[in-house]
Phi, psi and omega in degrees: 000136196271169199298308177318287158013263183290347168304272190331333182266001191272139179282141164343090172234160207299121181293138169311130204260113151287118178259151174324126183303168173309289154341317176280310177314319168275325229247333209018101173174165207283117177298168170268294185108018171249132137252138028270165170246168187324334181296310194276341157256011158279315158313358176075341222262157146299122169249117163283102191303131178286157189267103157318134190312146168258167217263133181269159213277170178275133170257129203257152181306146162216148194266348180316291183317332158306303177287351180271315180308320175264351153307324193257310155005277245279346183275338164266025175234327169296322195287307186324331197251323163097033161261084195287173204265171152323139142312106169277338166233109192340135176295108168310135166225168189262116199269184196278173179277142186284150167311321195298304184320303196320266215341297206284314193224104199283172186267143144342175155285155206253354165280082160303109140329300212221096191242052159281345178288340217253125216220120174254155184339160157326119173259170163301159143325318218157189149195126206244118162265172166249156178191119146086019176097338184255176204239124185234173193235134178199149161214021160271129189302275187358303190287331184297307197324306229222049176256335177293331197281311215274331183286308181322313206283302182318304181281353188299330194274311145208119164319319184322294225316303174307322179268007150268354165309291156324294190320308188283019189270094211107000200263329156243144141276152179345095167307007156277330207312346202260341229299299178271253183331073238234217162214125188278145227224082183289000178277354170272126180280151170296321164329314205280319170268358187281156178293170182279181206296339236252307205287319168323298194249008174253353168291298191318319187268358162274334164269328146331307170288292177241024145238356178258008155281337183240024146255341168046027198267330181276165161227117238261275189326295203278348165273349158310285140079251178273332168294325184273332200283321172316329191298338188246337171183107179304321180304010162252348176256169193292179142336294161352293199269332180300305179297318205297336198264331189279345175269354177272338172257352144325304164263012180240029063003303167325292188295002191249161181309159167286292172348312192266331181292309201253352146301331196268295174263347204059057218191126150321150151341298193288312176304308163355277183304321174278332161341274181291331181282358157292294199305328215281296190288323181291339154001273197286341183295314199244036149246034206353112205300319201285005188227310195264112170242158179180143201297352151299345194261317172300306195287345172265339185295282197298341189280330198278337206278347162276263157022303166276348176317119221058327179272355147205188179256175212304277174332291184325307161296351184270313175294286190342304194279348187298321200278315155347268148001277185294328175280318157320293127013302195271333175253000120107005153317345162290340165267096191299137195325319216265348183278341221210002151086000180289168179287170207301298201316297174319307202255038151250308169306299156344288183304301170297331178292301200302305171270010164268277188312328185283334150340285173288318170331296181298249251300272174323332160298323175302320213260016144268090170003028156287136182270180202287008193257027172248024183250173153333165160186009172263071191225160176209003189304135151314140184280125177269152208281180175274084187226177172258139168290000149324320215265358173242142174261130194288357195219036171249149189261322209260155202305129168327142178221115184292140174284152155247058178233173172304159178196195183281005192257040190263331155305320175292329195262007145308262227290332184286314154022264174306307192302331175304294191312311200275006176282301197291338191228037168288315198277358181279323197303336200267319189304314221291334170302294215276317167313324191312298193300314178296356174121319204108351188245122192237194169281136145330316164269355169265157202284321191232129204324112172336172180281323177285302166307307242264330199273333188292290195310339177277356200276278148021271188328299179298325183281348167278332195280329182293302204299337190264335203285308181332266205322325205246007181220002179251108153294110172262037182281298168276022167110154190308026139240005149252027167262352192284307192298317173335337223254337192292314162301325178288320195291294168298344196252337158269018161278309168325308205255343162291324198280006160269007182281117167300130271238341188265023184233000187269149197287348198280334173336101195097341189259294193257302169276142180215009147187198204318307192268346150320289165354264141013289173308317185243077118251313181314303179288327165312302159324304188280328183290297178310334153267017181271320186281339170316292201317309186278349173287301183314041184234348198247007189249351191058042139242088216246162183314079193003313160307326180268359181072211211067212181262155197290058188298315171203147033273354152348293176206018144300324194265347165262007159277323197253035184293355176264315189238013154300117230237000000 
């Protein structure tokens, strides 16, 4: 048989996909795809080719899922309609304490002031899953409840997925793995990565607009500045302010459309974004953060640590901010400024990084399944006033006076508000929980308020304390981030207050619900429908859902509204 021949009888197969070597692949940049290839021998290195994933099965219709799927349909469309289902069993309610009993023993007040006294059972330890081949730790009750539920509806979905998950693990790397620690590249000039001068000042007046109203960490007057001068050559402002700027054209890259990225830079969504989050780190490698700090090295820390919020995952930004967290710490932010004689300017900035990071920190520990006593709490920093970044000077001596009008800090000191509260009422939260889990049902004869009463009434508070901060700092008049703020009370305080209802007190009772984790689930669904109505009321203030670009409403700040009861 002649060569042509046996050519002709062997079958058609597909030629084999050169994939990017590893190094490139870490590295993000473009390969040749030869080996070896130039990257890697410009670099001195051995280049090692990647092992492509092996392919994951087609996912088939499953009908559990489906009826849980057609479940919850059916439950957001009786709420849609405002037709809630029948009882099948009469509501437990909670009766009153008898007049005699009163007499004989009169009850507290039914306004707890002071609920460090108030202490809840023994909890567990913990719990240790395993999720995606690795072994995590949660001691947040919520998650512990309905983490087993939430795993069943994961394999319902592909039994496969996790052991193909497992499977690719060593074969590439993480494109996040570098996201903080990166490897530093002294052959890059920063130049090279900063925008032209024309792109330089138009990120800059897009962040201005839609992202420092609802993070307040900068100051706006004095950093100006620094913008012009980076704009014609960065390599001329410090290190510092270098990082601080490339994490300020990071986020605002967040906020914007894929559409609006390459009218602007001409650069992908993605190319942007790595772009700019290279300079952020080699910045910071190399004024090296981790030894030279100073509130420009916090302010670029916290813009970038926002920043990755969606681009890798939770647990990862909850250590990633622990290292924040501690440098912040280290520098004495934990302690208001004023204890230590600094200046107005100083101990206002102070104040804002520090509760903008204890913030953010409490989101994340919660949504790895930590409970909240993993947040910091040896802390005494001040709530910062109600001022414009007008009224502060980096070089004025004489002492601040909070205005009492509405002003741009009106949305940031809603939501530290709220965070002062869940700082102060976490150990009421876990008892009113933990009563949740036991049904809710308490005697009859005792006398002084349950753990659930005692949580409804601080719920009270806060929602009167939000309600006095509105009349007297809120406009919704006065530009789309206090039409924004409007939106923050209403949001925490019906969340707060569905997810106390006891399940034997729910009209669904006996019908849709019949224990705990029914439960849980239409507080789950219930959670997403209110930010689905946020998200559509925010269409009128211009600030919309990152995914949809525009301005950085979230995970900005849907994820510091639902930092508690996000499920």
């Amino acid at each position: 048989m002649s060569a042509t021949t046996a050519a002709s009888a062997q079958p058609h197969t597909k030629p084999t996909k050169i994939l990017a070597c590893v190094h490139c692949q870490y590295r993000k940049i473009k390969c040749d795809r030869q080996q070896p290839c130039s990257n890697c021998i410009k670099a001195k290195i051995a280049c090692k080719p990647s092992i492509p994933a092996p392919p994951h099965k087609r996912r088939r219709p499953n009908q559990d899922l489906l009826e849980r799927l057609a479940r919850c349909e059916q439950l957001l469309k009786q709420y849609a309609d405002g037709n809630v289902p029948s009882q099948g069993e009469p509501t437990a309610t909670v009766p009153e304490a008898s007049s005699s009993s009163s007499s004989s023993q009169p009850a507290p007040p039914a306004a707890l002031k002071v609920e460090n006294d108030i202490k809840p059972p023994l909890k567990p330890t913990g719990k240790v899953v395993e999720e995606d081949g690795n072994v995590r730790f949660m001691d947040n009750y919520i998650r512990i409840s309905f983490h087993d539920e939430l795993a069943a509806m994961r394999n319902l979905i592909d039994d496969d997925d996790q052991e193909s998950e497992s499977s690719t693990v060593g074969l590439s790397p993480d494109n996040n793995a570098d996201l903080f620690l990166g490897v530093e590249d002294p052959a890059v000039d920063l130049q090279e990565l900063q925008p032209d001068l024309v792109n330089a000042f138009r990120l800059w007046q897009l962040f201005v607009e839609r992202v420092n109203p609802l993070t307040k960490v900068i100051h706006v007057p004095s950093l100006q500045s620094y913008v012009v001068e980076a704009a014609a050559d960065i390599n001329k402002v410090p290190l510092p302010y270098q990082a601080l700027l490339f994490s300020i054209y990071t986020m605002t890259v967040i906020s914007l459309t894929g559409q609006e990225t390459i009218g602007l830079l001409g650069l992908t969504r993605e190319d942007a974004l790595n772009r700019f989050t290279r300079g952020t780190k080699l910045a910071l490698t190399r004024a090296n953060f981790l030894k030279n700090y100073n509130m420009t090295i916090i302010q670029a820390l916290a813009l970038y640590m926002l920043s990755l919020n969606g681009r890798t995952d939770n647990h990862t930004i909850w250590i990633m901010g622990g290292t924040v967290m501690r440098i912040a710490q280290k520098i004495g932010y934990h302690r208001d400024g004023e204890q230590f004689n600094l200046g107005p300017f100083e101990v206002e900035m102070r104040r804002r990084l520090w509760w903008h990071l204890i913030t953010q920190d409490s989101r994340y520990a919660m949504l790895s399944g930590l409970s909240h006593s993993w947040v910091a709490s040896n802390w005494d920093t001040k709530m910062p006033q109600n001022l414009n970044d007008v009224d502060l000077s980096p070089n004025s001596m004489e002492p601040l006076v909070p205005r009492n009008v509405p002003t741009e800090m009106a949305f940031v000191l809603l939501i530290y508000r709220y965070q002062r509260f869940t700082n102060r009422t976490h150990r009421s939260f876990e008892a009113a929980f933990m009563a949740l889990r036991d049904g809710g049902k308490r005697d009859p004869h005792q006398l002084s308020p349950g753990p659930i009463e005692t949580y409804h009434v601080l719920v009270d508070e806060i929602d009167a304390e939000l309600a006095e901060f509105e009349r007297n700092y809120v406009d919704s008049t006065a530009g789309g981030v206090h039409e924004a703020a409007t939106l923050v009370r209403p949001l925490f305080v019906g969340k707060m207050r569905d997810v106390m209802i006891p399940m034997c007190e729910q009209p669904e009772w006996g019908t849709e619900i019949f224990d705990q984790i029914d439960s849980l689930f239409k507080s789950f669904v219930n959670n997403h429908s209110k930010n689905a109505a946020v998200l559509k009321r925010l269409t009128n203030t211009g600030f919309l859902c990152c995914t949809r670009g525009r301005r950085a409403i979230s995970p900005t700040v849907l994820g510091l509204l639902s930092s508690r009861y996000t499920i």
